[in-house]
N, C-alpha and C positions, 0 to 999 in steps of 0.2 A: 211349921210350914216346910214341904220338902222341896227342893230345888236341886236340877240335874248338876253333875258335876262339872265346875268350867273348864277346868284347867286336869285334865287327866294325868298327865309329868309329875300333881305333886302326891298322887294317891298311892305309890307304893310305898310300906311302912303303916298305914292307913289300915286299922284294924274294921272291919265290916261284919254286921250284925244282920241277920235272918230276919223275917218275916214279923218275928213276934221279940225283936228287940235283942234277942240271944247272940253272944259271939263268937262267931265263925273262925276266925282270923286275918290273918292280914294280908295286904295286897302284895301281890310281887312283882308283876310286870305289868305292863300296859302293852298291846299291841295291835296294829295297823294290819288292814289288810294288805298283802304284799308288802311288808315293811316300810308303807308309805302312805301320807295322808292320813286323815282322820283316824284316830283310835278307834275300834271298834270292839274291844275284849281286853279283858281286864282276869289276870289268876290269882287265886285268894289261895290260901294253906287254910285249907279246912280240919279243924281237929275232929277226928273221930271215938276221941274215947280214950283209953289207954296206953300211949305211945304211938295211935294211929293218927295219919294226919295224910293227906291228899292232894295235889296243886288240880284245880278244878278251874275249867275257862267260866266264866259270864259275861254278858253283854254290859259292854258300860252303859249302854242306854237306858238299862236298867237299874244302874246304883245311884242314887240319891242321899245328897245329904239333908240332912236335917239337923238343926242346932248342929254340937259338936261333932256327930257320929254320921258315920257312912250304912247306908241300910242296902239289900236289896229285898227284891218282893216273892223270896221263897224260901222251902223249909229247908234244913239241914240235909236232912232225907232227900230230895229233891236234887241238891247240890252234890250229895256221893253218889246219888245214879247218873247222874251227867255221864257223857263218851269218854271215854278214855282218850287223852292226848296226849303226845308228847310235850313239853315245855320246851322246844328248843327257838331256835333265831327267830324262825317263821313258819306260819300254820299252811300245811298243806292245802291247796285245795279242800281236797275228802276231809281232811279232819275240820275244816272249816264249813263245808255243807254239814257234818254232822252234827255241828253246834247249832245251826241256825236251824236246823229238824226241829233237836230236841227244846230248845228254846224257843221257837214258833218266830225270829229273827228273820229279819228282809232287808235286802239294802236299803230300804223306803225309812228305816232306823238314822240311815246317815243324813237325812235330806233336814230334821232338824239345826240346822247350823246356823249363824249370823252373816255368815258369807255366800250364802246362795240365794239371793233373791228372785229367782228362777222356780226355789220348789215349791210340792204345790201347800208347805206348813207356811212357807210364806204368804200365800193367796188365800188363809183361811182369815176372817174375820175375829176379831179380838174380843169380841163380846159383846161390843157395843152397836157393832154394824147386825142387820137381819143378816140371814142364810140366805143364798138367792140361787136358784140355777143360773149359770154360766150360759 
């Protein structure tokens, strides 16, 4: 069973595996939009082959653990076409719209949290209630 990650602070060092179990490499940063609040991007060292290797952003909303291992739900391939970023303090605007293009990512990604009872993940029924229009 896969379950999001709780605690984003302990994922760097955290080696993460592709789509079909394959490993990528490991986490390096975590980071916030504006250096604040909620993590929202997480950079892996992707190995490419032969001394090739790559710092590639992902949505953390997207890594799930399961059992011991950290997974996300895409190919290798997939992850060396990501935009090109910098790695530095803080993601610029533009390199941040162009993560959330190529990743299909919306702030509506943050509204899952335990502390907003406001959104609208919170207003959705559990399973047990019917669906009803509002």
């Amino acid at each position: 069973m896969s379950e999001p990650i709780a605690d984003p602070s302990e994922l760097p060092g955290t080696v993460v595996h592709d789509q079909l179990g394959g490993k990528l490499g490991p986490v390096e940063r975590v980071y916030a939009p504006g250096g604040e609040g909620d993590a929202m991007w997480a950079t892996i060292d992707v190995s490419g082959g032969l001394f090739k290797s790559r710092i590639v952003f992902v949505p953390l909303a997207r890594l799930k653990r399961e059992d011991d291992d950290v997974l996300v739900p895409y190919s290798r391939q997939f992850l060396q076409d990501a935009p090109e970023v910098e790695d530095a303090d803080e993601l610029s605007e533009e390199d941040e719209n162009r993560l959330r293009d190529y990743y299909g990512v919306d702030r509506g990604d943050l509204e899952l949290r335990t502390d907003n009872d406001d959104s609208y993940a919170s207003q959705v029924p559990d399973g047990d209630e019917p669906s009803r229009p509002i």
